[in-house]
C-alpha positions in Angstrom: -92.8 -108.5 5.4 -96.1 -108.1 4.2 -98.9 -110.4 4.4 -101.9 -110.6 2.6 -104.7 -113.7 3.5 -108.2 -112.0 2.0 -111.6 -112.6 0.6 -114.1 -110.1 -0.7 -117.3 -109.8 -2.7 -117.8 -107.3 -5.0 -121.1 -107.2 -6.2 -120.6 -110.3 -8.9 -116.8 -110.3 -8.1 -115.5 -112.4 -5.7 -111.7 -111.8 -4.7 -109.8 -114.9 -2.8 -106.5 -113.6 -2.4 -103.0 -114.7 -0.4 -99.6 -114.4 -0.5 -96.9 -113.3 2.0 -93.9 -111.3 -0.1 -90.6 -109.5 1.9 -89.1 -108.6 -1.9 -88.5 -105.5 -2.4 -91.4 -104.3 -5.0 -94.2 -106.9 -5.1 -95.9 -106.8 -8.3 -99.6 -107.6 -8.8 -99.9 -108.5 -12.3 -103.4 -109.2 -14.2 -105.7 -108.3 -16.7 -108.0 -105.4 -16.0 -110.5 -107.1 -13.5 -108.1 -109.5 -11.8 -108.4 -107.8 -8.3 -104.9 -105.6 -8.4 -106.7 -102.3 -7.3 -109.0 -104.3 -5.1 -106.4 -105.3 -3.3 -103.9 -102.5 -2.8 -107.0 -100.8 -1.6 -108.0 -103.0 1.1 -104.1 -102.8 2.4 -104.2 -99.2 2.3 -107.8 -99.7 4.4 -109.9 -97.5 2.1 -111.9 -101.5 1.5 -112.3 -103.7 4.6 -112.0 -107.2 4.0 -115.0 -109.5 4.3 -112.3 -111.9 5.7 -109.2 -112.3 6.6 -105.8 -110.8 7.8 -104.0 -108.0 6.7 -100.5 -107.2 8.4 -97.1 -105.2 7.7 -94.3 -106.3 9.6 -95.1 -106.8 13.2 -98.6 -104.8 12.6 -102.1 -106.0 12.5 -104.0 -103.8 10.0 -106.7 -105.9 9.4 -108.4 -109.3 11.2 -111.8 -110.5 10.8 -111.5 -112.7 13.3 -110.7 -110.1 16.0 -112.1 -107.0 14.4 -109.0 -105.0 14.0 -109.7 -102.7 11.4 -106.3 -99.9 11.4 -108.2 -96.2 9.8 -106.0 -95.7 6.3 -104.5 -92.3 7.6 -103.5 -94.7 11.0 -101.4 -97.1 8.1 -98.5 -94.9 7.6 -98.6 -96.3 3.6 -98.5 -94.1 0.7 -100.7 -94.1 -2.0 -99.8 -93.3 -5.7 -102.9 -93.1 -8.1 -102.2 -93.7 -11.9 -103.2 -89.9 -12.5 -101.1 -88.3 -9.8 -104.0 -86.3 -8.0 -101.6 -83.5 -7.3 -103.6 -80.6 -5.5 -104.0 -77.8 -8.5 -103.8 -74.8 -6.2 -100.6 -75.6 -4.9 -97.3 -75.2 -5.8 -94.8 -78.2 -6.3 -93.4 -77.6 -3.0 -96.7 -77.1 -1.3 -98.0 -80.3 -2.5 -94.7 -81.9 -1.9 -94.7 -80.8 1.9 -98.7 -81.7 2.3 -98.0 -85.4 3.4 -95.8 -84.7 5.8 -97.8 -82.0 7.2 -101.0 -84.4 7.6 -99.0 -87.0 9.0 -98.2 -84.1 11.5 -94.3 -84.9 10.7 -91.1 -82.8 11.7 -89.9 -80.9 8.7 -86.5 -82.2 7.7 -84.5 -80.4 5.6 -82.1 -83.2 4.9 -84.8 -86.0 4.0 -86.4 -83.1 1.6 -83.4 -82.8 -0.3 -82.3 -86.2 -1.4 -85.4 -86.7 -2.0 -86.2 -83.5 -4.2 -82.7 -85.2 -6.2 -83.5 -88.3 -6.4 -86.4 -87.6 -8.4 -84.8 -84.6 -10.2 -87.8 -82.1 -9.5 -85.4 -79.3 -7.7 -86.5 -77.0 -10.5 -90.1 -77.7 -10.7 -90.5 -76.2 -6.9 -92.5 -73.2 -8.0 -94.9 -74.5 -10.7 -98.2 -75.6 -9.9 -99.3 -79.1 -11.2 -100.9 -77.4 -14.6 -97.7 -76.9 -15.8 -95.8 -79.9 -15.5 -96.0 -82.9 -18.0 -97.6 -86.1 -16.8 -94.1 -88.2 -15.6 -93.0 -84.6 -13.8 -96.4 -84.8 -11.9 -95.9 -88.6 -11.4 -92.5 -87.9 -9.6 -94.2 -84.9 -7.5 -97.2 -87.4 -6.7 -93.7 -89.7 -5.4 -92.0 -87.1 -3.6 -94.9 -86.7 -1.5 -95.7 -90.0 0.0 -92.2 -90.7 0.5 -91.6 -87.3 2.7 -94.5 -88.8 4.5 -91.9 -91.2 5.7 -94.2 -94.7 4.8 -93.5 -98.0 6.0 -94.7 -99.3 2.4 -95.8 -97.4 -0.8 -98.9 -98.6 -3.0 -98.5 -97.7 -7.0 -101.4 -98.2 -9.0 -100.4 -98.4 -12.1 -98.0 -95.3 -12.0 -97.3 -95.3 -15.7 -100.8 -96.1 -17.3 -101.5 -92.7 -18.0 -98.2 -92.0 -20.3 -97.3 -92.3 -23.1 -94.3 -94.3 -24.6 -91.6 -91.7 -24.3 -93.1 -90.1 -21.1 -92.9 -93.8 -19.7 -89.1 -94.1 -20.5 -88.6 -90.8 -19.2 -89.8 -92.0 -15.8 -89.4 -95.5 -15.3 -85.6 -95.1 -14.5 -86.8 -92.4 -11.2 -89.0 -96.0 -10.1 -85.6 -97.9 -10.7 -83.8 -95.2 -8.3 -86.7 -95.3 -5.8 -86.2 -99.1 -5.2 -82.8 -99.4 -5.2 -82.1 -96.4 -3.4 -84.4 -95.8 -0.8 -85.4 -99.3 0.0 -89.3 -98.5 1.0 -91.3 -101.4 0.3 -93.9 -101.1 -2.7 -96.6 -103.1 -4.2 -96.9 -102.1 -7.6 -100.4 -102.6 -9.8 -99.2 -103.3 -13.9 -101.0 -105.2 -16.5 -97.3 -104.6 -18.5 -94.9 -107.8 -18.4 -92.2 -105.1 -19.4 -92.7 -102.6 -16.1 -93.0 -106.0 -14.1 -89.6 -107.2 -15.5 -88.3 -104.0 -15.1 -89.1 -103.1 -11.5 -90.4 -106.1 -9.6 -88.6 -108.4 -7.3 -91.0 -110.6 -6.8 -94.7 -111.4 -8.4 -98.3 -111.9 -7.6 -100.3 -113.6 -10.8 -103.8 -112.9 -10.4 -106.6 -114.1 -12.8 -110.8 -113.6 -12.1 -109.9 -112.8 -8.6 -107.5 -115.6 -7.6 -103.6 -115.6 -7.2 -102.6 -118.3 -10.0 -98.9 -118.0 -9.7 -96.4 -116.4 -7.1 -92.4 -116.0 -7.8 -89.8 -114.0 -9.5 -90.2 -111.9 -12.4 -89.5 -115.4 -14.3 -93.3 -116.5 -13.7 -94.6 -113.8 -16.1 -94.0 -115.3 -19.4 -95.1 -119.1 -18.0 -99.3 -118.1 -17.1 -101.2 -116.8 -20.4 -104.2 -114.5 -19.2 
């Protein structure tokens, strides 16, 4: 279960955000400027709340009240940006191994594989990112926060950056990844369409604030 009970200022911006959510793929839906990013960020601990409580599960990661800050790399939650931010001088398989390795992880060769299938990239192993269309580098950028074996995985906006037939191409690997591995995720989308798609619950937010909290129904009932 993930908990979320925060406020921050942000030069002009103030966030006021809080919700607790145990679906399966929260979804943080908004205009651009509602606080998604803000938000994913300060659970992933790259932004420390000015106030509040932050916690996943039985784990503290943030508490203004008694300090507790938990280091991002400390989290054990993976991170996927809307432009992959593979490593360019490694191969597919390098970068797919390089959050395991940080996470100081056993290799398992078992875990590799059905992952590596479930996201169809077997023969993409050799390439390096450069030559790999933007939904194959969005299901390498995948692969390799799930082999780092998270207890919850942040997308921000994993299908922004493509276009309409790259995004059909893709969005059934997300479908797979939710109902097949069953890692939490909080997923950042100003589409209705992704939401309806992938969500199992939602988080409305508008100018900073959570205006509406449900299932995917809520989307077409708060106009932005």
């Amino acid at each position: 279960m993930l908990k979320v009970d925060i406020e921050k200022q942000l030069g002009d911006f103030r966030l006021e955000a809080s919700f607790t959510s145990n679906g399966l793929v929260t979804g943080l839906f908004g205009n651009s400027g509602a606080g998604k990013t803000s938000i994913i960020n300060m659970i992933a601990g790259l932004t420390v709340p000015d106030r509040g409580r932050i916690s996943l599960d039985n784990d503290v990661l943030d508490d203004s009240t008694s300090g507790v800050h938990v280091p991002p790399h400390r989290r054990r939650i993976g991170y996927v940006f809307q432009d992959a931010r593979l490593f360019p001088h490694l191969s597919v398989r390098q970068n797919l191994d390089y959050g395991r390795r940080m996470n100081g992880l056993a290799h398992d060769d078992a875990i590799e594989k059905r992952t590596i299938d479930l996201l169809d990239i077997g023969h993409l192993l050799v390439r390096r990112p450069a030559q790999l269309s933007g939904g194959e580098r969005q299901r390498v950028a995948l692969g390799r926060a799930l082999l780092a074996k998270p207890k919850l995985l942040l997308l921000d906006e994993p299908l922004g950056a493509l276009d309409d037939e790259r995004k059909a191409e893709i969005l059934p690997y997300f479908i797979r990844l939710r109902d097949e591995t069953r890692v939490p995720m909080v997923l950042v989308s100003h589409d209705a369409g992704e939401m309806r798609q992938l969500a199992t619950n939602v988080v409305m937010l508008k100018g900073g604030k959570v205006v509406a909290f449900g299932g995917v129904e809520v989307l077409p009932t708060v106009t932005f």
